[in-house]
N, C-alpha and C positions, 0 to 999 in steps of 0.2 A: 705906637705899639706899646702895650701896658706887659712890665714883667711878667713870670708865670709865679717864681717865689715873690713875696711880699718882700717888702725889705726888713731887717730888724738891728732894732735897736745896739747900739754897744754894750749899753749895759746890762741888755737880756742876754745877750752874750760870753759876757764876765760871770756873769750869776749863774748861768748852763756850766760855765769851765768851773765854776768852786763849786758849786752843788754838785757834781757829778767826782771830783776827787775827793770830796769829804768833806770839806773843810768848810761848807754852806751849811751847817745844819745844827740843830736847838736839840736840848733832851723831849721838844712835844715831837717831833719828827721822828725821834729814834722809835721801831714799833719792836718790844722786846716781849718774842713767845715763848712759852714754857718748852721744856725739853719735850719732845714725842715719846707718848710712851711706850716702853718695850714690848715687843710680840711676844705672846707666848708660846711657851716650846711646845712644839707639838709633837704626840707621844704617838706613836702606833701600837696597836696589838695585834700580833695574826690571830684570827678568827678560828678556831678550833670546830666547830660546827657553822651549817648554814645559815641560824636562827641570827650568830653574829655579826654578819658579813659576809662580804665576797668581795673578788679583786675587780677594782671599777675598770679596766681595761678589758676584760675576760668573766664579765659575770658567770657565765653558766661553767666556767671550770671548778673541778675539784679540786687543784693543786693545792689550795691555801689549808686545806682539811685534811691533807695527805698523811703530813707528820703529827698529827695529833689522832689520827687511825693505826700507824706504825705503831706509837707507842703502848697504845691502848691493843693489840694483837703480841707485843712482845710481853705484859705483864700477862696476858690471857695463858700465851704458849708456857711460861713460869710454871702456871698454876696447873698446867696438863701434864708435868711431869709426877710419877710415881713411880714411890720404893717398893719392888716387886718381894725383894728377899736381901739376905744379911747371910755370908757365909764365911767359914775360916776362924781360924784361932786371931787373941787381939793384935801379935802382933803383923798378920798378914790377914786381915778380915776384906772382903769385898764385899760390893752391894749390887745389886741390879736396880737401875731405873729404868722404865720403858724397852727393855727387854738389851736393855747397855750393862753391860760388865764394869764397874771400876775398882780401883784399890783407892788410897789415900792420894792424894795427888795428879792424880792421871786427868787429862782432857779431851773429849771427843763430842763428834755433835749427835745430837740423841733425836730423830723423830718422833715430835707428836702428831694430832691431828689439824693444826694448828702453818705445822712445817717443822724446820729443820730450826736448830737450837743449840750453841754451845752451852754446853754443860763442863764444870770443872767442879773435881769432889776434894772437899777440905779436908773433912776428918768423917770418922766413922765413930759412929757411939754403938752401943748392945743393941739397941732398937731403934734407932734411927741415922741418918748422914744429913752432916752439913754438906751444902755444894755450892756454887758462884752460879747464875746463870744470868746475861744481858747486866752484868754489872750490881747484882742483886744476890744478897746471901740469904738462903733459905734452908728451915730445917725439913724436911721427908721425915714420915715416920711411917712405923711398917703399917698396914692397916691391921686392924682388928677384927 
């Protein structure tokens, strides 16, 4: 009956045990590669309209367009507020915007066509009021 492993030598043997701790080996054997180079960061932008993008999980949703609709409906509703009238002596003067009463100071929300709107009134000039509204200082003047 013939073995199944072959037999092997001693000193294939010896040469497996040092080549395999290290200690078998020449600078042609060492194979020395360059560092891998680094990924690059990858950036996102959320897509503001559809022409950019869409979420690859949910294409046909509008979520990713939502707040960039928001913002663009609070600068509109801004621009739908008007100074109806200026009344009172300067040191007690009010104004009307959109059919709102304020004095100096005072805060309430004012409907346009647009929706609902805090408004907050700075100061009061002869012919026009500064006011705050959505984080945005703007001047009203009466019209003409």
């Amino acid at each position: 009956m013939k073995p199944l492993i072959p037999l092997i030598s001693k000193a294939t043997i010896v040469w497996l045990l040092l080549a395999s701790a290290g200690m078998w080996s020449s600078a042609a054997d060492v194979n020395i590669s360059p560092a891998p180079p680094e990924a690059p960061e990858s950036v996102f932008v959320m897509p503001s309209k559809p022409q950019e993008g869409c979420d690859p999980f949910f294409p046909n949703s509008t979520r990713p367009y939502e707040a960039a609709m928001v913002a663009n409906r609070h600068s509109a509703a801004v621009s739908s507020l008007e100074l109806k009238g200026i009344s009172g002596n300067p040191p007690h003067r009010l104004v009307i915007i959109n059919n709102h009463t304020f004095a100096a100071g005072d805060e309430q929300d004012v409907m346009t066509h647009e929706g609902r709107i805090q408004v907050r009134c700075i100061e009061i000039k002869p012919n026009s009021a500064i006011i705050e509204a959505d984080g945005q200082r703007v001047e009203l003047s009466l019209p003409r």
